[in-house]
C-alpha positions as CSV (number, residue, x, y, z in Angstrom):
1,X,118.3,7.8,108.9
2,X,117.6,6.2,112.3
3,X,121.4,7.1,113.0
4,X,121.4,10.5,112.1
5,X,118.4,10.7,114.5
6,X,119.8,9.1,117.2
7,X,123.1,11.3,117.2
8,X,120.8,14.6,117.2
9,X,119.0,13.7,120.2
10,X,122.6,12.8,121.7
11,X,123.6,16.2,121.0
12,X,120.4,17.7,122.7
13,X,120.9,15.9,125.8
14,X,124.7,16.7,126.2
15,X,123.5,20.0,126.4
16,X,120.7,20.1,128.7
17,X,123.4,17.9,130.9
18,X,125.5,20.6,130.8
19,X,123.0,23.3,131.0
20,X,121.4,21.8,134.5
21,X,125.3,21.6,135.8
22,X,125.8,25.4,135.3
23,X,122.2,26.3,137.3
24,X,122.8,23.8,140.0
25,X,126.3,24.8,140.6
26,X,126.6,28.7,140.0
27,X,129.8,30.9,139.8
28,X,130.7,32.4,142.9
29,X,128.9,35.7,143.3
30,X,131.6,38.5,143.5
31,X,131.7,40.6,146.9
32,X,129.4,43.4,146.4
33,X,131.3,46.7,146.4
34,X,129.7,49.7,147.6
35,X,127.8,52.3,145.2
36,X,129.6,55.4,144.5
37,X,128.0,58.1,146.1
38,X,126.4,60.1,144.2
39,X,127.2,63.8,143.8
40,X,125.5,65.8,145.8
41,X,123.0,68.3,144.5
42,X,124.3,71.7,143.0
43,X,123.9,74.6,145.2
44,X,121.6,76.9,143.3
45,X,123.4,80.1,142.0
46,X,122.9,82.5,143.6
47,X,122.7,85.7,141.5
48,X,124.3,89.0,142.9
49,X,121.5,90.9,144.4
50,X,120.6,93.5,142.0
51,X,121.0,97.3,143.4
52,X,118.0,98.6,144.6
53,X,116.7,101.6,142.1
54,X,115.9,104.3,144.6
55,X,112.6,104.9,145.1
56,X,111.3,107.9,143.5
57,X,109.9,110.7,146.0
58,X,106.4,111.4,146.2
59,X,104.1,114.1,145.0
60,X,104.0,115.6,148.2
61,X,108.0,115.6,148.9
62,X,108.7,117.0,145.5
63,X,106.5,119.4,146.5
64,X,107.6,120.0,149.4
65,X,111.6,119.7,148.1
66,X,110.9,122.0,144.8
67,X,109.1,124.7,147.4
68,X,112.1,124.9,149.5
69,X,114.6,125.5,146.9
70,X,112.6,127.7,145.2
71,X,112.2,129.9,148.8
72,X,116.4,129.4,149.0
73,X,116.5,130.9,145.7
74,X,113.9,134.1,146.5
75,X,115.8,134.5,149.8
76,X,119.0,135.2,148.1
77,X,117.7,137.1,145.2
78,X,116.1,139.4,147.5
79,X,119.1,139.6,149.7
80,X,121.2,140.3,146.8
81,X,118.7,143.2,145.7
82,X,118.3,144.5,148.7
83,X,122.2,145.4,149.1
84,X,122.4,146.6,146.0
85,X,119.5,149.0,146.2
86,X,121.1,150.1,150.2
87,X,124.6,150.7,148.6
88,X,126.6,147.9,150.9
89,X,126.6,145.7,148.4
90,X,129.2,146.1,145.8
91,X,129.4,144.0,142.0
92,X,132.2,142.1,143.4
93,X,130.2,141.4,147.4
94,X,127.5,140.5,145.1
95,X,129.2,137.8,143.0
96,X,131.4,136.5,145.8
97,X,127.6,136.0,148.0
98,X,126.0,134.4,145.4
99,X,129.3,131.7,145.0
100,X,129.0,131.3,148.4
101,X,125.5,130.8,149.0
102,X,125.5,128.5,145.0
103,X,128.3,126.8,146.2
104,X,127.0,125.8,149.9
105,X,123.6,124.6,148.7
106,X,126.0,122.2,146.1
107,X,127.7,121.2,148.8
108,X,124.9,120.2,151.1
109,X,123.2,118.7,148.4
110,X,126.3,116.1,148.1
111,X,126.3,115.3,151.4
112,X,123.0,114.4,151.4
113,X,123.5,113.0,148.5
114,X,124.0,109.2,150.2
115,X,120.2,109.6,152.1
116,X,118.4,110.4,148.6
117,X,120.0,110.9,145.6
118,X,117.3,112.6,143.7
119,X,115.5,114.6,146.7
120,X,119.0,115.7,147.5
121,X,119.7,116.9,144.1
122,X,117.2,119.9,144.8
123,X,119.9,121.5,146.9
124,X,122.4,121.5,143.9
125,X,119.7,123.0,141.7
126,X,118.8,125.8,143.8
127,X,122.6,127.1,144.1
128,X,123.0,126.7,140.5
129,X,120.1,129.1,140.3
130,X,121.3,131.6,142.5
131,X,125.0,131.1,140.5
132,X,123.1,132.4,137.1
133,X,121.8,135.4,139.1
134,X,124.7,136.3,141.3
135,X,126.9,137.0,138.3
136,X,124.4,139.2,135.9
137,X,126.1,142.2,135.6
138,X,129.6,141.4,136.6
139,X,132.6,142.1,134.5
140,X,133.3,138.7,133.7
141,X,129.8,137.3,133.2
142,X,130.1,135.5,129.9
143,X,133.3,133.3,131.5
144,X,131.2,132.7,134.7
145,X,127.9,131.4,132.3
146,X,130.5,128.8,130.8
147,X,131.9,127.9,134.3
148,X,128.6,127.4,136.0
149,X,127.2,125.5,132.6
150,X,129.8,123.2,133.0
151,X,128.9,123.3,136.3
152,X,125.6,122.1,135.9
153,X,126.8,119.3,133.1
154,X,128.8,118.2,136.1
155,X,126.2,117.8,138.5
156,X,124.0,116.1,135.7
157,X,126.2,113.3,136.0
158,X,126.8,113.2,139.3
159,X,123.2,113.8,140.6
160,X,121.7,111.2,137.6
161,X,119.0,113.9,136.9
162,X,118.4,116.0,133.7
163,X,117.4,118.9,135.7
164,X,120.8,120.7,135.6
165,X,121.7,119.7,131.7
166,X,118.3,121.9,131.4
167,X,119.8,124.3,133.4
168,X,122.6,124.7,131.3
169,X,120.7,124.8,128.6
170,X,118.6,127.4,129.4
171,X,121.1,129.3,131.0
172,X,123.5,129.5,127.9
173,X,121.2,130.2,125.4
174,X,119.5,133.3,127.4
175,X,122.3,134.8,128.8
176,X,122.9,136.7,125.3
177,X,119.0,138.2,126.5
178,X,120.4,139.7,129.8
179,X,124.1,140.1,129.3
180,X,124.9,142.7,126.6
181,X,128.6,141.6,126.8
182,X,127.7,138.6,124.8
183,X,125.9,140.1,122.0
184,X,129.0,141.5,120.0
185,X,128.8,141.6,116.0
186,X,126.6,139.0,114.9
187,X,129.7,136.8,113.7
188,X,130.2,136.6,117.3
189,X,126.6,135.3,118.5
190,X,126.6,133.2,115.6
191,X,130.0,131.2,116.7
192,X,128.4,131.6,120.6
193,X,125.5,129.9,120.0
194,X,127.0,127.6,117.7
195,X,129.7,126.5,120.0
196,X,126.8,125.7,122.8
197,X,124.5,123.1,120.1
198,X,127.7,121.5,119.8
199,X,128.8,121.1,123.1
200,X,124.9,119.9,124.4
201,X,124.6,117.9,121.0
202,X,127.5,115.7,122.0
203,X,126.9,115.7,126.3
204,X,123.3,114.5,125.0
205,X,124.7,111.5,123.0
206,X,127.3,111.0,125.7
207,X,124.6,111.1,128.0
208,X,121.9,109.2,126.5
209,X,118.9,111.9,126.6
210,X,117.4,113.0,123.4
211,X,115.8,115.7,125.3
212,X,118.7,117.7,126.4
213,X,119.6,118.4,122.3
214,X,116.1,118.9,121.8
215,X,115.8,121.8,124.3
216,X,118.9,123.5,122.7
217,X,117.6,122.9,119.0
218,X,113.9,124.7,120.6
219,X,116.2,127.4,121.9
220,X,118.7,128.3,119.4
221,X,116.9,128.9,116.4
222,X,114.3,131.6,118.2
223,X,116.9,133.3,121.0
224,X,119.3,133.9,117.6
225,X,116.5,134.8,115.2
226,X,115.1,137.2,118.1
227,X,118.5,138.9,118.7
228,X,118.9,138.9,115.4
229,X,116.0,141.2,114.3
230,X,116.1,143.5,117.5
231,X,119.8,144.4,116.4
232,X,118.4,145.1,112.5
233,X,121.7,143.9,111.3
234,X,122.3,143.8,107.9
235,X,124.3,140.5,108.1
236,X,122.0,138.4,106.7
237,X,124.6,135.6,105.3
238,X,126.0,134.9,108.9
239,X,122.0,134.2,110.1
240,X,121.8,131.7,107.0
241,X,125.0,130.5,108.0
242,X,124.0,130.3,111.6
243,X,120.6,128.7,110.4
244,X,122.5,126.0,108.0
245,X,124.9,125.3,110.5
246,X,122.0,124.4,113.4
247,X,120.4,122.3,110.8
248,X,123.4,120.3,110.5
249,X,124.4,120.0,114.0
250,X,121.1,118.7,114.9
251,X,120.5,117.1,112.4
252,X,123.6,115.0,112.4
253,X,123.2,115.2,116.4
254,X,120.3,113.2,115.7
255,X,121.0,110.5,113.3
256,X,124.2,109.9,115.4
257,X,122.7,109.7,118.6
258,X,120.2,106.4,117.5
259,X,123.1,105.1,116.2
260,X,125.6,104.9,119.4
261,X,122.5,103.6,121.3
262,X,121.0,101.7,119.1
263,X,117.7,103.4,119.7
264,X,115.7,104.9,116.5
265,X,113.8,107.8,116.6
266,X,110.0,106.4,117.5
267,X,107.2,108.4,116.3
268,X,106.4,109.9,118.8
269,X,109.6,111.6,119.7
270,X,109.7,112.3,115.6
271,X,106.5,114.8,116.9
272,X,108.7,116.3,119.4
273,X,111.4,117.1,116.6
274,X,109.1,118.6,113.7
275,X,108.2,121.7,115.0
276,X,112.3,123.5,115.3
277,X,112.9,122.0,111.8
278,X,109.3,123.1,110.3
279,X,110.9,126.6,112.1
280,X,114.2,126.4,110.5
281,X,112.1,126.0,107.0
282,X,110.3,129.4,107.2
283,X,112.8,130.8,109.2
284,X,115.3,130.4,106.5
285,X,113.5,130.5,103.6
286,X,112.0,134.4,104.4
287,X,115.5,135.4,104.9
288,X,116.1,133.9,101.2
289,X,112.9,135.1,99.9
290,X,113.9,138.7,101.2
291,X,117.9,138.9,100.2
292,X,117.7,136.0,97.2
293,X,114.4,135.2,95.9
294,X,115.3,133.3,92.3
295,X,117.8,130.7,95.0
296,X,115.2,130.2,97.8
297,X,113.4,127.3,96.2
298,X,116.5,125.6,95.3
299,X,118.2,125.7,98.6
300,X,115.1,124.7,100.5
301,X,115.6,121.7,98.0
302,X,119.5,121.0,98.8
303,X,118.4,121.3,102.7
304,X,115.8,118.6,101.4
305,X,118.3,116.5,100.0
306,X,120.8,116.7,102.7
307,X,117.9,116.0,105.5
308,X,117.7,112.7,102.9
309,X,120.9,112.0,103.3
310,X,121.4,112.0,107.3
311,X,118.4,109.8,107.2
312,X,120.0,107.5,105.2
313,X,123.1,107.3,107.0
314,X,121.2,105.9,109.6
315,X,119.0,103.9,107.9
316,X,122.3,101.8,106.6
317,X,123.8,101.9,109.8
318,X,121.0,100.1,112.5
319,X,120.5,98.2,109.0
320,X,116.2,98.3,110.5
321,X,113.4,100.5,109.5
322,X,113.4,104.3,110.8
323,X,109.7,104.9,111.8
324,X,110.3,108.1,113.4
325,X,113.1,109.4,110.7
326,X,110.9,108.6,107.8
327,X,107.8,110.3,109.4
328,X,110.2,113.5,109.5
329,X,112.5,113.3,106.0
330,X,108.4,112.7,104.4
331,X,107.0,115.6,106.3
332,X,109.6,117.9,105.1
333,X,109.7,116.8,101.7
334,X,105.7,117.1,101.7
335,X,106.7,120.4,102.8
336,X,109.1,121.6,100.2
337,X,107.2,120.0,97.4
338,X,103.8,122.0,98.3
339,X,105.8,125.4,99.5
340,X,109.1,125.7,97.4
341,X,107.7,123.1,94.3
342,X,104.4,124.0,93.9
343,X,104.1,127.1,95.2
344,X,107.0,128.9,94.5
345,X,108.5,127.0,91.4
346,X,105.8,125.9,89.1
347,X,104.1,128.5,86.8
348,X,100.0,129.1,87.4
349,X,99.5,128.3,83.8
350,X,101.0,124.7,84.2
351,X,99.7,124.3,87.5
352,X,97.0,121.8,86.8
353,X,99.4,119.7,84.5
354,X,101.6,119.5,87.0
355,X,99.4,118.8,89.4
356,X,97.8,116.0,87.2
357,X,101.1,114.5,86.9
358,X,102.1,113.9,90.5
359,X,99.7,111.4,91.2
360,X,101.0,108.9,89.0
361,X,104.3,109.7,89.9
362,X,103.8,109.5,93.5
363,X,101.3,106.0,93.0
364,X,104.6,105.0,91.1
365,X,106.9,105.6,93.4
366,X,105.0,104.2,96.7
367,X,104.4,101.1,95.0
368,X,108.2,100.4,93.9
369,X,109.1,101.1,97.3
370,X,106.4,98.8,98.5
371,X,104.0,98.9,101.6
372,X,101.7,101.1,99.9
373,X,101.1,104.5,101.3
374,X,102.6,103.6,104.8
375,X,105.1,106.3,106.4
376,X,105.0,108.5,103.0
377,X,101.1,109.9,103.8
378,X,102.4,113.3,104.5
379,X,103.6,113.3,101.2
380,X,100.3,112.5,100.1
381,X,98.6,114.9,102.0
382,X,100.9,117.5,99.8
383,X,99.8,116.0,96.5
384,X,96.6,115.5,97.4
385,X,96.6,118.7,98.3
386,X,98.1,120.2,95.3
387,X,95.4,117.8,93.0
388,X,92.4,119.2,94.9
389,X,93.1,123.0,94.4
390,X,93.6,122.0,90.5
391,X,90.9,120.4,90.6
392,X,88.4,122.9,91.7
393,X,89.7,125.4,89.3
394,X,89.4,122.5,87.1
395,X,86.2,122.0,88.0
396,X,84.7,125.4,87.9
397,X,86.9,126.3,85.0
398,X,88.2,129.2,87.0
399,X,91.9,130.7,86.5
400,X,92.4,128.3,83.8
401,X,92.3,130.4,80.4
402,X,96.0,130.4,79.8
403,X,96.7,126.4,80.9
404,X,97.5,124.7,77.8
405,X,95.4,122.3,75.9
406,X,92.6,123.8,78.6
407,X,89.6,121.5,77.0
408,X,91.2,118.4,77.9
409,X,91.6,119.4,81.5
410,X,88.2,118.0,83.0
411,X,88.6,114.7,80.5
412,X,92.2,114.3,81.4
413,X,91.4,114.5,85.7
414,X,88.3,112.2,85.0
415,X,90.1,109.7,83.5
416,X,92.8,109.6,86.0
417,X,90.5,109.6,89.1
418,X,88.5,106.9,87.6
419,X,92.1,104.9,87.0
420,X,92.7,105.7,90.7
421,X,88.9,103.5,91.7
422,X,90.5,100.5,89.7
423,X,93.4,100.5,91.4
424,X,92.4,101.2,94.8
425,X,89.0,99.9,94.9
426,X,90.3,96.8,97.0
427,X,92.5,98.8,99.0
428,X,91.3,102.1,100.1
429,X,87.5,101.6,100.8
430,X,85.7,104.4,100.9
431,X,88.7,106.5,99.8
432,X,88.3,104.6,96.8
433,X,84.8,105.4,96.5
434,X,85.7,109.0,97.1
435,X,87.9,109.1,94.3
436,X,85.4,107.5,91.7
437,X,82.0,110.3,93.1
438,X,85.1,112.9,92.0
439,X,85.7,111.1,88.5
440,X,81.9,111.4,87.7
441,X,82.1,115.3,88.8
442,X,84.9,115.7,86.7
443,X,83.9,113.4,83.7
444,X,80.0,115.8,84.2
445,X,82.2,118.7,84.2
446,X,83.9,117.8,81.1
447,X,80.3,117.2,79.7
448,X,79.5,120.7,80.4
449,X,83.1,122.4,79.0
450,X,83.1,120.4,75.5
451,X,79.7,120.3,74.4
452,X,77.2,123.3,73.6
453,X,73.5,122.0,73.7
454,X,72.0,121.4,76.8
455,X,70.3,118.1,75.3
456,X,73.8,116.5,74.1
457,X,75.5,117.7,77.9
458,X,71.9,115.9,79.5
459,X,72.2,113.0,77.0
460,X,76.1,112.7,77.9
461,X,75.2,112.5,81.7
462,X,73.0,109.9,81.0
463,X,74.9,107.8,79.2
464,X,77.8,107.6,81.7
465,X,74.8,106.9,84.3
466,X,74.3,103.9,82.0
467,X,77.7,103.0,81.4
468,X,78.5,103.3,85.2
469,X,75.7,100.3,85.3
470,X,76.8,98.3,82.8
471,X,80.4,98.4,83.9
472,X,78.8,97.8,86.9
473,X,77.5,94.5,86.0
474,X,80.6,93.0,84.0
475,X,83.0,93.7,87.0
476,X,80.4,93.0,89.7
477,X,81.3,96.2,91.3
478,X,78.0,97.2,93.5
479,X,80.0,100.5,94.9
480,X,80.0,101.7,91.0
481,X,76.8,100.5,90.5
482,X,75.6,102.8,93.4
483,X,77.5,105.8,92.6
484,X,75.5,105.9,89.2
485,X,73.0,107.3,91.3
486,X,74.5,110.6,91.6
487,X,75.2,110.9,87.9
488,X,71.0,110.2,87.4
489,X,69.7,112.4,90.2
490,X,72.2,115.0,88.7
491,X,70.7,114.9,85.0
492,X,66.8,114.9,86.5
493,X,68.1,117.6,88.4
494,X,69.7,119.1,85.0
495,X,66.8,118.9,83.0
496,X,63.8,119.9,85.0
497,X,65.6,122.7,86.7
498,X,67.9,124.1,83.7
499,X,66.9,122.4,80.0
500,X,63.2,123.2,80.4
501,X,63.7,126.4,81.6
502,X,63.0,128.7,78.4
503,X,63.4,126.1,75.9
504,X,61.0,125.8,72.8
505,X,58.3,122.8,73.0
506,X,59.8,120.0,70.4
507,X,63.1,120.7,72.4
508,X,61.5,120.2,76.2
509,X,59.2,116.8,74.3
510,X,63.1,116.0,73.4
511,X,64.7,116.2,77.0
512,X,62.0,114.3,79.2
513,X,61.8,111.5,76.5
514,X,65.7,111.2,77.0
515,X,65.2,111.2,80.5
516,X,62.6,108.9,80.4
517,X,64.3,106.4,78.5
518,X,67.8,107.2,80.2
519,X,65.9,106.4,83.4
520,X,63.9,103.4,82.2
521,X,66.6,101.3,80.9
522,X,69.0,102.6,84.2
523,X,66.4,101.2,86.7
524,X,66.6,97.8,84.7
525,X,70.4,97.9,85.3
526,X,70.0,98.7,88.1
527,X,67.7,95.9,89.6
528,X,70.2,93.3,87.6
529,X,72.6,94.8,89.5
530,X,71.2,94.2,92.6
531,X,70.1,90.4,92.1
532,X,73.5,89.9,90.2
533,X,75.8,87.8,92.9
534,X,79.0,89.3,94.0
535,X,82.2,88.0,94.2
């Protein structure tokens, strides 16, 4: 054992010898070689400098600039009248001044065009002006309208301002109004105007202004419809073809347009499109009413279904909800379901039944699409619509003696409503609370309709008062407990002013005890109710 130990230590000092060797005799250091240098710093990128947006002119300079052209434009119209009226100025003087006088304020405005691009613009606009008013009257007025349309489409580009595309616009669609040329057989203004939504429909989607197709759609439908009448043609199927067709152009004009750019109709634009296509509805439809009445409803339904399906088209291509599209395709349907359903379709007799039926129908379908009530409301401003006339006469029991089963009318729109204040109750607020004050007019109404003696209807309105309480209590509902108010200030109201009145004396003893006891046990209810916690 004392060997083993003595070779260990042995071992332990052989290698602190040779450890103290290395440190007092170290390796040569190596020659130091110098630090590569390190990169230097990127330059910062420098971005290209971003064109500077003209600066838009001021109040006063548009002023100022939309003052002047509109003095060029007086100036040359009174020139131009004033050699007519002297006799110097012949049809063909008078269309070659006004090219020259159009055609040098174009010209000016380009060359000013480098200073300021908008302000310079105004030149441009005034000689298209004097263009459209140089060539009224001449022998080939209807090609000079398309020349100087094109014209201004031109110039829309160049200039970057939607001034001229209005121009066209506005020029093409009343030069039928001061050119008698144009008018023709009504085939022919119906292929004229035609030709024109197509032609602005596609520079607006080329051009990327919704506002330029929706000046042409404003224009169309009136200038033709206007024409139309004053002529007192009896070609009524080429102004429902002229009609269809505008609906489709636009419409598809539309749809087509937030596709290519990607840009969905907003709400607020969807405004700006709902008054040509409520037009195009009545428009069309008194046309139909007048030459085919039994086919109206029907094709106000097909130009429901195709509106449905342009909307669609869209809706699958930007693959995103359509706020402003869906706020249109339900206000039209609201529209042809109240006009061309109800209205026009559904029998007075089965009027109430139908009505009854929509609600349901519509709850079902809002909740299968989801999001509750959301851009569907004008739809439910139809139906609700529809419901409340019903239920008035319902109500009343007024134009209701041929409806079937008529004695289960008021029960039938009681029970309903009150379904409605379950369902909604947690949703709607006082909408909901609306809805279950008109199930306890209805469910009175009923009272009224079924039963003869004025005791039994008093009796009945109490005991709903009671059961509205006790209901009240089980589902810890305070708004139902409240509302049986109504229903006991409505059978006081009953009894005093209407089961007294006349009555024998055991039948008046009779009443007040009811209401005594009626109001009695409600008040206890009532306090419970109260006190009772709620959830």
């Amino acid at each position: 054992m004392d060997r083993d130990l003595e070779s260990r230590i042995a071992g332990i000092e052989s290698r602190l010898a040779r450890l103290e060797a290395r440190f007092a005799h170290p390796a040569p250091a190596m020659p130091p070689q110098a630090a590569p240098a390190s990169p230097p710093p990127p330059r910062p990128a420098v971005s290209p400098a971003a064109p500077a947006r003209e600066a838009g002119p001021s109040f006063a300079t548009s002023v100022l600039g939309w003052g002047g052209g509109i003095a060029l434009v007086l100036a040359a119209v009174y020139l131009i009248r004033l050699g007519v009226d002297s006799g110097w100025l012949t049809p063909v003087r008078q269309v070659a001044l006004a090219a020259i006088a159009g055609l040098a304020l174009i010209v000016a405005g380009f060359a000013l065009r480098g200073i300021d691009r908008q302000y310079a613009g105004l030149l441009p606009a005034a000689g298209v002006a004097i263009l459209y008013y140089g060539f009224i009257g001449a022998k080939a007025a209807a090609a000079a309208v398309v020349a100087i349309c094109a014209l201004s489409l031109w110039l829309c580009r160049a200039f970057e301002s939607d001034l001229y595309a209005l121009f066209a616009v506005a020029g093409s669609y009343s030069a039928p109004f001061l050119l008698a040329g144009l008018r023709g057989s009504i085939t022919d203004l119906v292929v004229y105007f035609s030709a024109w939504s197509a032609v602005f429909s596609v520079f607006a989607i080329w051009h990327g202004r919704r506002l330029i197709y929706l000046l042409a759609l404003y224009l169309a439908l009136p200038g033709f419809d206007l024409i139309w009448r004053q002529s007192a043609s009896p070609e009524w199927v080429a102004a429902f073809s002229f009609q269809t067709v505008q609906f489709a152009i636009f419409g598809i004009a539309t749809a087509v347009f937030s596709i290519r750019h990607d840009a969905p109709l907003e709400k607020g634009d969807a405004f700006a499109h709902l008054p040509p296509l409520l037009l195009f509805y009545f428009l069309q439809y008194g046309l139909l009413d007048k030459h085919l009445p039994a086919y109206a409803p029907w094709i106000a339904v097909a130009s429901a279904a195709l509106l449905a399906l342009i909307y669609a088209g869209a809706r699958v291509a930007l693959q995103r909800p359509l706020p402003g599209g869906e706020l249109i395709l339900w206000s039209y349907l609201a529209l042809v379901l109240f006009h061309a359903g109800y209205i026009e379709m559904v029998p007075r007799h089965w009027a109430p039944w139908v009505a009854f039926l929509l609600v349901p129908v519509l709850a079902v379908v809002s909740l299968r699409r989801g999001g509750g009530v959301g851009g569907s409301w004008p739809l439910w401003v139809a139906v609700g619509l529809i419901f409340g006339v019903n239920y008035l006469r319902v109500i009343f029991d007024t134009d209701v003696q041929g409806v079937p089963a008529r004695s289960l009318l008021a029960v039938a729109y009681a029970a309903l409503l009150y379904v409605g204040y379950l369902l909604s109750r947690g949703n709607l607020g006082n909408i909901a609370v609306l809805v279950l004050y008109a199930g306890h007019i209805s469910a009175m109404a009923a009272a009224l309709h079924l039963l003869d003696q004025r005791i039994v209807q008093s009796v009945a309105w109490g005991v709903l008062a009671l059961g509205c309480l006790g209901l009240s209590l089980m589902q810890r509902d305070r708004a139902l407990g409240q509302s049986s108010l109504l229903v006991f200030g409505a059978t006081a109201a009953k009894v005093l002013l209407y089961d007294l009145s006349g009555a024998p004396p055991v039948a008046r003893i009779v009443s007040l005890a009811v209401l005594g006891v009626t109001f009695y046990a409600g008040g206890m209810l009532y306090q419970r109710m109260l006190v009772a916690k709620q959830p």
